[in-house]
C-alpha positions in Angstrom: 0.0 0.0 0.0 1.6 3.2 -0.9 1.4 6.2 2.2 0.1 9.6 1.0 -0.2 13.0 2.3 -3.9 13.8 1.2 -5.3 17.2 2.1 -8.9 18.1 3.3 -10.7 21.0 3.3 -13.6 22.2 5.1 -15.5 24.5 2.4 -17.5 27.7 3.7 -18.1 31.3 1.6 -16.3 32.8 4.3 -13.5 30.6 5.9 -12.1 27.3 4.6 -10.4 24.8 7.2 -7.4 22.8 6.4 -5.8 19.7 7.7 -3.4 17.3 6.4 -2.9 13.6 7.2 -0.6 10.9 6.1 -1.9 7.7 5.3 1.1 5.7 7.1 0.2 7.8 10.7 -3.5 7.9 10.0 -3.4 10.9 11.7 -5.6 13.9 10.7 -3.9 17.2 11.7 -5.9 20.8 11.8 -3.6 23.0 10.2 -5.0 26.3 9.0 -8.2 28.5 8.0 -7.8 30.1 4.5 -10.3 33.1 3.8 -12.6 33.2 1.4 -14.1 36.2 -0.1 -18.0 35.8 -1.2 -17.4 32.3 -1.6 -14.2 33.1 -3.1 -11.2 30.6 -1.9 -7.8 32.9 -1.5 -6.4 31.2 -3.9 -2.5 31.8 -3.6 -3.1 30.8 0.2 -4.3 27.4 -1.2 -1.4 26.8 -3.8 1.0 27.8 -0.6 -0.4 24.8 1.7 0.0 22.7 -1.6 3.3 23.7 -1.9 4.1 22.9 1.6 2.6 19.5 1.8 2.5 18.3 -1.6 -0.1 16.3 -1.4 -0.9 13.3 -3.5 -4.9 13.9 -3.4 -7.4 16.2 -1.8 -10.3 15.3 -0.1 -13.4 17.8 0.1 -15.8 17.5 2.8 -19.9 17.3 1.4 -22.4 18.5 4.1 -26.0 16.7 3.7 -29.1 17.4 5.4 -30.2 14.8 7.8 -32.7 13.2 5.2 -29.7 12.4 3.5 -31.5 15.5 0.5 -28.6 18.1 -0.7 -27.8 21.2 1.1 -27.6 24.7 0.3 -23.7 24.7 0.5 -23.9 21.5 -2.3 -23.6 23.6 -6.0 -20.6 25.8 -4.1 -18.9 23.3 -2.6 -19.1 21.4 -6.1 -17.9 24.6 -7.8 -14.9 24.8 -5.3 -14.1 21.0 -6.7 -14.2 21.7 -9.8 -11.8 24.7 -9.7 -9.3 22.5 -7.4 -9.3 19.7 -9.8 -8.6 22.2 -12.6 -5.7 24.5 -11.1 -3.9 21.4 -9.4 -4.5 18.4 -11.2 -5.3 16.4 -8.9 -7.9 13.6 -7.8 -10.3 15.0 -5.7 -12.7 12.8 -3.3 -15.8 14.0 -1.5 -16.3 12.8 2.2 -19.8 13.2 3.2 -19.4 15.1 6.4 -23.0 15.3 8.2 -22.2 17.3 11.1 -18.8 18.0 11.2 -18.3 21.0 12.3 -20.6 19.9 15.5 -18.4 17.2 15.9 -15.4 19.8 16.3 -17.0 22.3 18.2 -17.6 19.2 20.7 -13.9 17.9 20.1 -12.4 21.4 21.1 -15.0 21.9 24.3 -13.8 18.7 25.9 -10.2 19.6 25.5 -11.5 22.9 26.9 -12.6 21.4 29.8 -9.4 19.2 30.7 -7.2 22.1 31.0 -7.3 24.7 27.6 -8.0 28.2 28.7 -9.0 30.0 26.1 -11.9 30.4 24.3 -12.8 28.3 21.2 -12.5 30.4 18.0 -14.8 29.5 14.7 -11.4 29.2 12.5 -10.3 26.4 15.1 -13.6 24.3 14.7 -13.3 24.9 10.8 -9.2 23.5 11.6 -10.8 20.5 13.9 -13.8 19.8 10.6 -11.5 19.5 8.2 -9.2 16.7 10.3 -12.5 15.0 10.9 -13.4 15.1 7.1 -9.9 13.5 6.5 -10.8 10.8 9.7 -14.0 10.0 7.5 -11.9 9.5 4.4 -9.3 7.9 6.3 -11.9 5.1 7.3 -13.2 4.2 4.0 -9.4 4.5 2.5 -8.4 1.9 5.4 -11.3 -0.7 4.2 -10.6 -0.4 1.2 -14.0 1.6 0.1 -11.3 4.2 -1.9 -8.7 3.2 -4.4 -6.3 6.2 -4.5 
């Protein structure tokens, strides 16, 4: 089996959360939040964390409502694809990711509450989404669901 450093990204118009894990470690690690302007990704900010992880595939996370029916963030999020798989070239996979951000905002409170101090900032729970989105892919890469 060949290890990769895949890259995920937690789409919103206004912030997009970024974490990187390598397929040896299975490890999903929050990295950063790039901005987004009107639905906008910074761009160059993108290519940069690219550049700096070079990684082998990028995984995009799909919210769904909880009948399973699209959501409103669907047609962006599917533009956003689009343009990655056209400026980088590379395969692209979509992680649905019902309630991820909840997830995170829970992940961060309960390290809150054994010890952290400060308060829990939205670009951190967009950080924490975007490792869980990779933990999702993660799953179905480790049985076999994905063939990168």
């Amino acid at each position: 089996m060949n290890h990769l450093t895949v890259l995920g990204f937690d789409y919103g118009k206004a912030r997009i959360g970024v974490a990187v894990i390598n397929t040896l470690a299975g490890v999903a690690i929050p990295q950063s939040v790039i901005a987004a302007r009107d639905g906008a990704p910074d761009w160059e900010a993108i290519s940069r964390c690219l550049q700096e992880w070079k990684p082998a595939r990028l995984v995009v996370g799909m919210p769904r409502k909880l009948d399973n029916s699209a959501s409103a963030m669907q047609e962006p999020i599917e533009r956003f694809i689009r343009q990655l798989q056209g400026r980088y070239q590379l395969p692209v996979d979509v992680v649905s990711e019902q309630l991820s951000s909840r997830e995170a905002e829970q992940r961060l409170k309960l390290a809150r509450q054994a010890g952290r101090k400060r308060k829990i900032r939205k670009e951190e729970i967009d950080q924490m989404a975007a490792a869980i989105i990779l933990e999702s892919w993660m799953q179905e890469y480790a049985h076999g669901q994905q063939e990168p």
